[in-house]
C-alpha angles and dihedrals in degrees: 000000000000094000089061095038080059094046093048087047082055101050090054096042093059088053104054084053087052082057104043091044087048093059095045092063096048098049086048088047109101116256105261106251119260120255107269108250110256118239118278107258112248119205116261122254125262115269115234146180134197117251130183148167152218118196121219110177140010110187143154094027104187112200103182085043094048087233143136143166127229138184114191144160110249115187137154141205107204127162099244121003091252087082093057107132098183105082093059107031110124122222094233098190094023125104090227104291127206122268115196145141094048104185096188106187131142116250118198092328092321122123095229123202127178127173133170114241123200133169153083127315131197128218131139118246119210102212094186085129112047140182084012086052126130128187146185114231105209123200098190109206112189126197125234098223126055128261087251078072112018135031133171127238113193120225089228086162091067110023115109148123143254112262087211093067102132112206108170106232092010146080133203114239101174153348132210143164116205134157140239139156132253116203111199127196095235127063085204092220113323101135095187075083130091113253112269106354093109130215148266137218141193118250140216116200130187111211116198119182123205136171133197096263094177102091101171085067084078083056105055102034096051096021085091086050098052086049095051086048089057103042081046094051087050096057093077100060090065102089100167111146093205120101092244087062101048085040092056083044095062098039097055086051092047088060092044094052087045091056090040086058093045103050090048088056084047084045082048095063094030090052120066121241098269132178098257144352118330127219092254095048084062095046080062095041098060092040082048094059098033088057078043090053086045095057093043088054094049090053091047092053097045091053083051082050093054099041090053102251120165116275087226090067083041090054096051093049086064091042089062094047090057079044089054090045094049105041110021105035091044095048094041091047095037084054096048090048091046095053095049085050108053085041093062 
């Protein structure tokens, strides 16, 4: 009995140093290493697709309206068809224009859509300098999805226009089709988007340029002003002291004020409404207020006349108003043209 209880104190014994020795080496092994920390996740990349344009036709551009028509060429390369913007831009400065003849192929991988666009556009003109103005015609396309999902990329390698556009008065001097964002302050609706913070969204925009190309209108609307300049300016040279003189002297001014007055009343219906004075209202404005000097001048040297001063004082009154003609009027008149047309 006492041999076996040895042999059972033993045993046990043996197996409480199996298990000391056990969690020693345990406790001595090295920690397993963590888990390295995966990569934060970066938002992926806007999708886009290339879109160009050729322009066909530009017609009835309405000035006073602030309208125009257009006729161009719309297409798009895009990856997969999903990212076709085309079927819901929207024409953000357009009066629903028409969309027909989509031709929809793949083209070396590209989903390809072309569609023809026709209608009619709305933009301001500011017509200050007419007839030396020049103006961008804008068509605005605005993409459905925002930019965190869609851009734009012009095709700036293939987008024209035709050279046998016709505007009557006026002359292209450029196309182009370039893009920009627009950030609104509604999501309108897409809830993926923090509250109120809006959303924005890429833009497409069709740039025509276009120039006054009827030059004889310059001629017509200013040709009375530069008359009534001259006949002013020789009024002057008649330095008569007797009343029939001075009497031929104001009624030639008085003609020349009436057909200042009536060819801004003809200006008035050539010239769109616009927001403040036009080139050619100040044309009329200076030559207004020289025949008024004129006149002012007449009456001063016939009162001289009449209260016996010399004709010699008389004489250099009338010399200052050809001084104030030549110099003043010409410069005033030279600096108003110059500015229109530069500005233009």
């Amino acid at each position: 009995m006492a041999s076996e209880a040895r042999w059972h104190w033993r045993a046990h014994s043996l197996a409480l140093v199996a298990v000391a020795l056990g969690s020693l080496l345990a406790l001595a092994a090295p920690a397993p290493r963590a888990a390295a920390a995966a990569p934060a996740a970066t938002p992926a990349a806007a999708s886009s697709c290339r879109v160009g344009s050729y322009l066909t036709d530009v017609y009835n551009l309405d000035p006073a309206q602030g309208t125009f028509y257009v006729r161009f060429w719309l297409w798009s390369l895009c990856p997969r068809k999903s990212l076709d913007p085309l079927p819901l831009a929207a024409f953000t400065n357009g009066d629903n224009p028409s969309i027909t003849e989509s031709q929809q192929t793949i083209e070396r991988g590209l989903y390809r859509h072309l569609v023809l666009v026709q209608g009619q556009f709305r933009q301001p003109l500011d017509m200050r300098d007419y007839p030396f103005d020049a103006h961008t015609l804008r068509v605005i396309i605005t993409a459905a999805p925002v930019t965190r999902y869609f851009r734009f990329v012009p095709d700036t390698a293939d987008s024209g226009f035709s050279h046998g556009i016709l505007l009557p008065g006026w002359r292209i001097t450029g196309f182009q089709v370039t893009t920009t964002s627009v950030h609104f302050t509604s999501n309108f609706g897409i809830i993926t988007l923090p509250p109120g913070t809006g959303s924005t969204h890429s833009r497409l925009v069709l740039r025509i340029g276009l120039a006054d190309s009827n030059g004889i209108v310059f001629a017509q609307l200013t040709g009375p002003l530069f008359i009534v300049f001259l006949i002013t300016l020789l009024t002057f040279l008649l330095t008569g002291t007797d009343a029939a003189s001075f009497s031929g002297r104001i009624a030639a001014l008085g003609a020349a004020l009436f057909t200042v007055v009536l060819n801004m009343e003809k200006v008035d219906g050539a010239i769109p409404d616009t927001s403040g004075l036009t080139m050619v209202d100040d044309l009329h404005l200076i030559t207004l207020l020289y025949v008024l000097l004129a006149m002012a001048i007449t009456v001063a040297c016939w009162r001289m006349a009449i209260h016996g001063h010399e004709a010699a004082k008389i004489k250099r009154l009338n010399q200052l108003g050809i001084l104030a003609g030549l110099v003043g009027y010409v410069t005033a008149a030279t600096v108003i043209i110059t500015l229109a047309v530069t500005a233009g």
